[in-house]
N, C-alpha and C positions, 0 to 999 in steps of 0.2 A: 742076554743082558748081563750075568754074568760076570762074561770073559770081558764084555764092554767095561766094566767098574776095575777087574781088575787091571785090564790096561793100563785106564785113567791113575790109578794109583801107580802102577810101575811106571809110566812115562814122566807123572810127577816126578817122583821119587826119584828118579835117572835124571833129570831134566836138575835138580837142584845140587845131586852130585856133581854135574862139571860146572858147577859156579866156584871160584878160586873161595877159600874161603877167607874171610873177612875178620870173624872173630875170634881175632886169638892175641896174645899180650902184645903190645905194642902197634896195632894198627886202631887208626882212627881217633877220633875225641870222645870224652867218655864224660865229658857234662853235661847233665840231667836226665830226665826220664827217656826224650826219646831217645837220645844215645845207648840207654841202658834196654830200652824197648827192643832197638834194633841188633845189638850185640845177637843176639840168639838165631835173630829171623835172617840176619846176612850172611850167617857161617852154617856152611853146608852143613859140619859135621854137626856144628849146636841144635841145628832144623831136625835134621834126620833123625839124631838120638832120642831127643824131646817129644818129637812126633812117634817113635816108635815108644818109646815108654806108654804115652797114650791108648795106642792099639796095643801092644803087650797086653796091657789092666783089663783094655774091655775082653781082649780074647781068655783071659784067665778068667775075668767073671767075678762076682759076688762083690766081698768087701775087697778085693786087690782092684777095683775100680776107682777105688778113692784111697786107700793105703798106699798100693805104690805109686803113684804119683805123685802123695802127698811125703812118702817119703824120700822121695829124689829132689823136691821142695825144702824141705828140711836139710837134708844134707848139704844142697846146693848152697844154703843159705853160709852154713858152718865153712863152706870150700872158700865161698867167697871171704866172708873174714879173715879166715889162714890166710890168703890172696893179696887183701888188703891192707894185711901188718907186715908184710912185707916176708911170711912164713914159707920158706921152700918145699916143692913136695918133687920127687922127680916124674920123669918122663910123662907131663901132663899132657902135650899135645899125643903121643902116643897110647895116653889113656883115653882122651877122647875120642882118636878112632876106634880103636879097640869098641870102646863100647859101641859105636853104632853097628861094627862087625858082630855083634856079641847077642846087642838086640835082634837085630835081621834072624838070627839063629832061632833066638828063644822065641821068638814068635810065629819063623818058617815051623818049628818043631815042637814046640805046645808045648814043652814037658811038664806033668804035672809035678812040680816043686809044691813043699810045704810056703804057707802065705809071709811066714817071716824069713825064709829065704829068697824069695822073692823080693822082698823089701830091703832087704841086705844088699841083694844084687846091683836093684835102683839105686840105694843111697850108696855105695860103693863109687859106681859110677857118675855119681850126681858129685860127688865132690871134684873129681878133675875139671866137668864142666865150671863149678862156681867157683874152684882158685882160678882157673882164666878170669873168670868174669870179672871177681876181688883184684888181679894182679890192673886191672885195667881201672877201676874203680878210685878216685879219689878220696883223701881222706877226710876233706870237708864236707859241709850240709850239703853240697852237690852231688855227693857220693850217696847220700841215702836216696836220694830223687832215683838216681842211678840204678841203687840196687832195686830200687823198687820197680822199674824200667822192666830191668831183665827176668827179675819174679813175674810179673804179670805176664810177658813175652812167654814163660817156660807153664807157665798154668791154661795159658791160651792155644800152646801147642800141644800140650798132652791131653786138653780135652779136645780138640780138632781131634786128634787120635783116636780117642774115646768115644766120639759122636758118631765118627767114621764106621768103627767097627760094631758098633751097637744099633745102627742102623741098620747093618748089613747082618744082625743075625741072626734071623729068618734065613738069609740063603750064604752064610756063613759056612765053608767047607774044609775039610783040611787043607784043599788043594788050593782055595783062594789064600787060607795063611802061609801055605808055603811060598807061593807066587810074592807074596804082598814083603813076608821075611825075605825071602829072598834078592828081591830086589832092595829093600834097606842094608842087608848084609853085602849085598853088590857093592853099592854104594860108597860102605865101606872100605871096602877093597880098592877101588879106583880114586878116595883120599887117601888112602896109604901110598898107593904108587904117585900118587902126583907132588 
């Protein structure tokens, strides 16, 4: 049963990395909520990071079940507005693989970090995600629909994440996280090269 679960997660997981990815500055329309919904769930690297921040939290446990995800929220929110004043930051799409490369790691490898570096880490990487978001984002009333769009879309995935692992842990093992990291970290690696 198991190796069955973890498959299903690794096949997901692989299966959304060769989708081209969609969300990133200048693709697409970005008027109202579901524009803003969709940003996160159509770009491979936006899905994968998201959803691994989720499983990260639960596999760390305690208050990093709602902290860091709610601080990659926060951050996200800040990237977006840098984003959407028109604030340069560099090498964002290289920051947004990195971190799904970066997630896959810390959650194939547990490492016990203290809770506010953990939180640092998320909102580090939550900002490259939300300047895309912001750089796409409108400056009118359509842009708050928007961003609220893509917050709900990034809440929605980090608890999928969080349900996922929290269900699972009762039979929760290092080897299923490494399995489960590792193929996010995969993931990574195959948006880099493409």
């Amino acid at each position: 049963m198991k190796l069955k679960s973890v498959a299903a997660v690794a096949a997901t997981l692989l299966a959304f990395s060769a989708s081209s990815a969609f969300a990133h500055t200048g693709a697409g329309s970005t008027a109202g909520f579901m524009a803003g919904l969709s940003h996160p769930l159509l770009g491979a690297d936006h899905f994968l990071a998201m959803l691994a921040v989720g499983l990260w939290a639960g596999a760390i446990g305690g208050r990093a079940t709602w902290l860091v995800p709610g601080s990659f929220i926060v951050a996200m929110i800040l990237g977006g507005v840098l984003g959407a004043q028109g604030m340069a930051l560099p090498a964002v799409e290289l920051g947004i693989t990195f971190s799904v490369i970066a997630l896959g790691a810390l959650l194939a490898f547990n490492p016990s970090l203290p809770l506010a570096v953990s939180m640092a880490i998320a909102a580090v990487f939550a900002i490259f995600h939300g300047h895309a978001h912001g750089t796409e984002m409108p400056a009118d009333i359509s842009g708050i629909t928007y961003g609220l769009g893509f917050i709900a879309a990034t809440a929605v995935l980090h608890a999928t994440g969080l349900v996922a692992i929290l269900s699972l842990k009762s039979r929760l093992t290092p080897a299923v996280l490494r399995i489960t990291g590792g193929a996010v970290g995969l993931a990574g690696v195959a948006l880099l090269a493409s």
